[in-house]
C-alpha positions as a LaTeX table, in Angstrom:
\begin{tabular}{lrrr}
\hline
Residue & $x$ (\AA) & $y$ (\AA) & $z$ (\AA) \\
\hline
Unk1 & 4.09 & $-99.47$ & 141.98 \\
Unk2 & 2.48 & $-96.10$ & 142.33 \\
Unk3 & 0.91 & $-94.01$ & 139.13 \\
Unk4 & 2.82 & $-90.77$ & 138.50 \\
Unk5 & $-0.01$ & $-89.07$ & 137.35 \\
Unk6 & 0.29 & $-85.56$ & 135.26 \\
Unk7 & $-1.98$ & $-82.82$ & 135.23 \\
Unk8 & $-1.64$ & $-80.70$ & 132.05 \\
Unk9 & $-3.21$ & $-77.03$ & 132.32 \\
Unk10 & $-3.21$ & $-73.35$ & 131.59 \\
Unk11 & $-4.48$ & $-70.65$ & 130.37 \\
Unk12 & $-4.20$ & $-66.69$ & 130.23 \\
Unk13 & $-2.09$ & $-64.75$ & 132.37 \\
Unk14 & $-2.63$ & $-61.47$ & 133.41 \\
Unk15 & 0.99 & $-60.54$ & 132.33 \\
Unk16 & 3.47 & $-63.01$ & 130.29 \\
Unk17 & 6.55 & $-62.45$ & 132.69 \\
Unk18 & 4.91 & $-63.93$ & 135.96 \\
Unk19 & 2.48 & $-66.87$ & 136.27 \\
Unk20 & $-0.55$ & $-65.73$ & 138.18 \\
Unk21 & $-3.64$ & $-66.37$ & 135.67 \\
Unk22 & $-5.96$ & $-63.42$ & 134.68 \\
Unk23 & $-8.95$ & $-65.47$ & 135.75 \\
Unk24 & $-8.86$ & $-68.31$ & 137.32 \\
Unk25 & $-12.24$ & $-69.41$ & 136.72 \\
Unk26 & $-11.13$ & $-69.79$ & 132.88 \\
Unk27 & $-8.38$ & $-72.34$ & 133.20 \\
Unk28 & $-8.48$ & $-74.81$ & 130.50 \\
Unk29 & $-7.84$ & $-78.36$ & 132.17 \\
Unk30 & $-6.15$ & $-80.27$ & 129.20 \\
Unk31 & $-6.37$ & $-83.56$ & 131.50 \\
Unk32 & $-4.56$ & $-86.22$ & 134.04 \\
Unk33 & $-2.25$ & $-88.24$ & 132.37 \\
Unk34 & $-0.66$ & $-91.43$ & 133.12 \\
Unk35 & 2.89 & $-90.95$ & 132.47 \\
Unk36 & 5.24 & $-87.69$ & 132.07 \\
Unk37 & 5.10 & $-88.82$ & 128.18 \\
Unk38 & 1.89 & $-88.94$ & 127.14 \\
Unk39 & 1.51 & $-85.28$ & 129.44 \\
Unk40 & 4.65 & $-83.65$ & 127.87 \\
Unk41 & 2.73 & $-84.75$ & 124.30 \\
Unk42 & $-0.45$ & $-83.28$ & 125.55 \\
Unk43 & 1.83 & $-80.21$ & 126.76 \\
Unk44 & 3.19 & $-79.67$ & 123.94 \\
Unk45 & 0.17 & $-79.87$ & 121.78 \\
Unk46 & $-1.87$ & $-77.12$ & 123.69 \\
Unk47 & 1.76 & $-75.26$ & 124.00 \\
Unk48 & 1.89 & $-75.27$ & 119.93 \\
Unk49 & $-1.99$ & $-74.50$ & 119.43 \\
Unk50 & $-1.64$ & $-71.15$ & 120.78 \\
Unk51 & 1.31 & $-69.94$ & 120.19 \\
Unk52 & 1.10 & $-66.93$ & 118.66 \\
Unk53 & $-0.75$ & $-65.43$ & 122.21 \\
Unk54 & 1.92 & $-64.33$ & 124.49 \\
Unk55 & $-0.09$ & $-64.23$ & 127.24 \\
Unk56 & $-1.46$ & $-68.12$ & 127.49 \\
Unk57 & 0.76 & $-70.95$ & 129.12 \\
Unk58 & 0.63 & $-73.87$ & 129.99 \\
Unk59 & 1.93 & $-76.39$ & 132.63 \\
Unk60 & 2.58 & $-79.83$ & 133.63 \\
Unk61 & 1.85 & $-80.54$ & 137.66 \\
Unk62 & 3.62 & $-83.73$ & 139.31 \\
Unk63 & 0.31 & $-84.70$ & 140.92 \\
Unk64 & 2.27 & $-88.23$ & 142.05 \\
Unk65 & 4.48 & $-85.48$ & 144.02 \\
Unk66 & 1.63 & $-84.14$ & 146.17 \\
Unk67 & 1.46 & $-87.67$ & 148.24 \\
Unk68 & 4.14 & $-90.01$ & 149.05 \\
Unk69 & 2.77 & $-93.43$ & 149.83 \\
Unk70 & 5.57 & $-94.75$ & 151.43 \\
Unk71 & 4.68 & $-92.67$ & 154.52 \\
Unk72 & 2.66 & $-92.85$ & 157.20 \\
Unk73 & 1.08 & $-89.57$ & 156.32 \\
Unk74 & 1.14 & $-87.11$ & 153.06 \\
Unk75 & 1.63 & $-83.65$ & 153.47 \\
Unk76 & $-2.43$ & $-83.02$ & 152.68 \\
Unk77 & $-2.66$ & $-84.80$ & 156.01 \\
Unk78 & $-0.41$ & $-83.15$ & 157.99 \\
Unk79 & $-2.11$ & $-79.66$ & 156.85 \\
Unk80 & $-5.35$ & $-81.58$ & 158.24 \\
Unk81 & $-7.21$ & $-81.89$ & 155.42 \\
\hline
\end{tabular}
């Protein structure tokens, strides 16, 4: 069986209605987790630690998404890289 990983991140956004990040080079990575759980916990943590600033967010990416092992090739391969 394949790990659904979850990366957990954000940070501040150069305006609260969209989600393009001020600076990118600023992005807190809260880290990979192994389960949609333990991330949504992690989530909800950084979510609840900063709530009072409108303009930081943060996210949950479906890394196990990006590649489906079941096929020949994942999309990151068919791009070519």
């Amino acid at each position: 069986m394949a790990q659904r990983l979850h990366l957990v991140f954000g940070g501040e956004l150069a305006d609260p209605s969209k989600n393009v990040f001020k600076d990118v080079s600023q992005i807190h990575i809260v880290g990979m987790f192994p389960d949609y759980q333990s991330a949504h916990a992690a989530w909800k943590a950084e979510a609840q630690r900063t709530v009072d600033d409108a303009h930081m967010r943060y996210f949950i990416a479906h890394i196990h998404r990006l590649r489906d092992e079941e096929q020949a090739a994942g999309p990151t391969e068919e791009l070519g890289a």
